[in-house]
N, C-alpha and C positions, 0 to 999 in steps of 0.2 A: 476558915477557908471558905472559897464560894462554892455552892452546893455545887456547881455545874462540875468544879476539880475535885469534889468528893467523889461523886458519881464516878468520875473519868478514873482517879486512881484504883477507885477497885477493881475497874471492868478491865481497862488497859495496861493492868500492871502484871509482871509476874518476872519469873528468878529463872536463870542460866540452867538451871535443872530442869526445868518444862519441855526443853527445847534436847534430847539426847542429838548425839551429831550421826548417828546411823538410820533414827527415825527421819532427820533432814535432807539425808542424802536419798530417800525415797522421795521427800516432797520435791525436792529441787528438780528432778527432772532434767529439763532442758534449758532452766533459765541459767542463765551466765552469772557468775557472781565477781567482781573485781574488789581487791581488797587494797587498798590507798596509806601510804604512810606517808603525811609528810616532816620532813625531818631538816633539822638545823644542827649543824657541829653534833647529831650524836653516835660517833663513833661508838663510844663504851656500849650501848643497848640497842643498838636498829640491829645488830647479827643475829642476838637471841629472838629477837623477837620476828624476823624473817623466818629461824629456823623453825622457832615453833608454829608459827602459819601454817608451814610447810607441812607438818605432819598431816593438818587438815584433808593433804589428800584431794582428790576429785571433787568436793564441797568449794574449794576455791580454784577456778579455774584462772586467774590469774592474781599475780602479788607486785603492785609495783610501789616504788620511794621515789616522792619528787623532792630533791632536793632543793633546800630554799637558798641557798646560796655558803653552803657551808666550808670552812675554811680547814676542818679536818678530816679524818679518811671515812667520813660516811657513807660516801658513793662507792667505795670500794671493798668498804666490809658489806656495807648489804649486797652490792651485787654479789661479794663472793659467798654472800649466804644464799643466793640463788634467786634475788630481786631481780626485776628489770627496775632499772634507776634512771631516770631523766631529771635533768637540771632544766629548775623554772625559766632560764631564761634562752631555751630554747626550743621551749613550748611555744607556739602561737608566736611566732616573733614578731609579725605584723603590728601585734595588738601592745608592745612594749614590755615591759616587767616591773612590777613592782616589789617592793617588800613584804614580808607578812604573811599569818597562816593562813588568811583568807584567798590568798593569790595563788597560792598551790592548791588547795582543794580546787579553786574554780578552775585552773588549767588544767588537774588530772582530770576533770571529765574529758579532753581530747586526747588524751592518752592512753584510756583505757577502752574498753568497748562492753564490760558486763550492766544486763539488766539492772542488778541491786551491785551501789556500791559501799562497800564497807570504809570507812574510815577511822585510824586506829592511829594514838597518838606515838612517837617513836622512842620518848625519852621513859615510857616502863621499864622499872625494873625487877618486873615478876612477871611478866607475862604469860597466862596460860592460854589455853586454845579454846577455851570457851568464852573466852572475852569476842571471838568470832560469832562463835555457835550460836550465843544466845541473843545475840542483836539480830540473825538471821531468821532464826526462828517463828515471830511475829509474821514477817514478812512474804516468809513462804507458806505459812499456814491460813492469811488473811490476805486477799487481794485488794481489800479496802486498805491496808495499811500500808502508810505510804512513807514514813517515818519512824524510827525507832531510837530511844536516845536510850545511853546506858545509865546505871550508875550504881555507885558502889561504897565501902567505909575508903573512907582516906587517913590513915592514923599519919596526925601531922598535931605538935605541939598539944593545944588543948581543945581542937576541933571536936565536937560532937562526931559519933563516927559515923551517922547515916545524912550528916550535913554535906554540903557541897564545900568549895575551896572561899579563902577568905573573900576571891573577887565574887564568889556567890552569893558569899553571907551577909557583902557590906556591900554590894554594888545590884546584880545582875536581880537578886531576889526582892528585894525591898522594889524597885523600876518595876518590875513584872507584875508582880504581885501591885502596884499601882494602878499601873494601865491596861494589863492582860491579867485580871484577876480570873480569868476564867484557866492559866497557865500554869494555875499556883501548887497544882500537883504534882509540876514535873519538880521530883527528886534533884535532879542537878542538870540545869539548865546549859551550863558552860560544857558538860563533859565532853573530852575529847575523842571520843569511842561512839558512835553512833553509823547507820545504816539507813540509806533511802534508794528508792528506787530512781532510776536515771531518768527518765521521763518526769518525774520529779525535780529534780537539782538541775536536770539542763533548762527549767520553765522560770528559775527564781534567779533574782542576782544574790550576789555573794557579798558581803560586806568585807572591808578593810579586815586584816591583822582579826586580832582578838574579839570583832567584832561580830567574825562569821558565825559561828554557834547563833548567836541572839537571832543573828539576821532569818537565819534560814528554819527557824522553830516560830517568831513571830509570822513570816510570810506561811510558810505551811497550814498554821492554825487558820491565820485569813482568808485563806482562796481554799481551804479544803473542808476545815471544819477539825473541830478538837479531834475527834475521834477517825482521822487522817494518821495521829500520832502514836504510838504507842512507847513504853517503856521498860526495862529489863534489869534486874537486880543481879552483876554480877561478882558480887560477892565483896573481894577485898581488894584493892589494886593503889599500887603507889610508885613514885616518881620525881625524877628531882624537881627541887623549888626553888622558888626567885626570892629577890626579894623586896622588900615593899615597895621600892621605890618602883619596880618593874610593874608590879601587882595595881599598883596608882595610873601608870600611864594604862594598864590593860583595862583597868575599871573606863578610862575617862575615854579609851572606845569606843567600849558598850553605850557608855550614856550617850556617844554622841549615836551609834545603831540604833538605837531604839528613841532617842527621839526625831532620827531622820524618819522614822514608821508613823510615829504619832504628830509631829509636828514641822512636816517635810517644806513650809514654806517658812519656817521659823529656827533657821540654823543657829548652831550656837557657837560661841569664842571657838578658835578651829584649836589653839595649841593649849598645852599644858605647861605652867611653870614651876617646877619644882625645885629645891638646894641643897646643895651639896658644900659639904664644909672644905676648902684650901687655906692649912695654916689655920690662921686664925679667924678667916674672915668665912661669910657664908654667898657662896656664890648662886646666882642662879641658873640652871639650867632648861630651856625652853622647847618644850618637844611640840611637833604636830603631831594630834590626835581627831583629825578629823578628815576622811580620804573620801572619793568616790567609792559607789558598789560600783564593781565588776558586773556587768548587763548580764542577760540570761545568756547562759553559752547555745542557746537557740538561738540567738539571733544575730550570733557572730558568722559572718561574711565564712564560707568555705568548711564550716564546722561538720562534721557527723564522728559518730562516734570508732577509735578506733582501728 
């Protein structure tokens, strides 16, 4: 590892225990906190995991799900868990709508209004309330910290349990660890659970779909400095999976995110070909995998927060 992410992982790391949620509810004070789920088709888990938010209490002064276009009752079980729920495409509607988890994070910054905003992926299904706590915690105790990612075991097949997910192991960490070798301490780059301050995330674009994670930890490191980021051990957390074929188009994202960082005048092949068997024969099927970032939501026409 390079010494500079040896360094960083000692000083910047630490576990959902550090952070108790009555010692936070003294730090927070006055800052606002908005907590962000976005979510696609998950009926089965966006209630629980609304309802357990909720316990949080006065720690989270707002809980909202942007729905990315979903076709079953997601909007309705979380609002009746006591979400405010907006549908991505009647966010900002000026600006169009596109597909992808990267298009709802960037719209929920116009929907929300908290100082730190939380983002918490919807398809858990274990959800406890310190998956909140301790992503907070860094942030209300350090003003320099402008970023916090989580991470956690994932028992899934024959993963290492303190590894990241396969598109980590085979795609997002080997890239990283190439060209941001100074990043190689963050535990799980992709995780879907992470916390930054809004002054933050309305200064950066957001990258396409499965691209947004990479985008927005390589730009942070760039314009702030490693130790802008910090990170949080939240213990065990899991959730349904895809599968490879899905996992394939999410890696060739990434590759395309992070080489729009390193090599923005040297685009690559925009789609992805992959096959699918009909019968007997092997067909192919041909996806794009290569989109515009969504600009700073500072710089969008009529924007403030909330």
């Amino acid at each position: 590892m390079h010494p500079i992410a040896i360094d960083w992982f000692s000083r910047r790391t630490s576990s959902w225990r550090d952070w108790p949620a009555d010692e936070l509810l003294d730090a927070k004070g006055d800052t606002m906190v908005s907590v962000v789920l976005p979510a696609l088709d998950e009926e089965p888990t966006v209630g629980e995991i609304v309802t357990g938010i909720r316990t949080l209490g006065p720690i989270v002064d707002e809980l909202v799900v942007i729905d990315s276009g979903s076709v079953d009752r997601t909007a309705e079980v979380a609002a009746a868990a006591g979400a405010t729920v907006h549908h991505r495409d009647d966010i900002l509607p000026s600006t169009g709508s596109r597909p992808g988890k990267g298009e709802v994070l960037w719209k929920a910054l116009a929907v929300t209004k908290g100082d730190i905003v939380v983002y918490v992926d919807a398809d858990l299904t274990d959800f406890r309330p310190h998956f909140v706590t301790g992503l907070l915690g860094p942030l209300l105790d350090d003003p320099g910290t402008l970023m916090v990612k989580a991470f956690y075991d994932r028992p899934l097949l024959d993963l290492s349990a303190a590894g990241g997910g396969r598109v980590t192991e085979l795609a997002a960490r080997p890239l990283l660890n190439a060209h941001f070798p100074e990043l190689a301490g963050v535990v799980q780059p992709l995780a879907g659970e992470y916390a930054a301050r809004r002054t933050l995330l309305e200064s950066l674009p957001f990258a396409a779909g499965y691209g947004v994670e990479t985008g927005l930890l390589i730009d942070t490191y760039r314009r702030h400095g490693l130790d802008a980021v910090a990170q949080v051990d939240l213990g065990q957390r899991t959730h349904g999976h895809q599968d490879t074929a899905a996992l394939g188009r999410m890696a060739a994202t990434i590759v395309h995110t992070v080489n729009a960082r390193v090599s923005p005048g040297n685009p690559l092949w925009p789609t992805l070909t992959q096959f699918e068997r009909h019968d007997s024969a092997a067909v192919p099927r041909v996806t794009p995998v290569a989109h515009p970032d969504r600009p700073p939501m500072r710089s969008i026409p009529g924007y403030s927060p909330a």
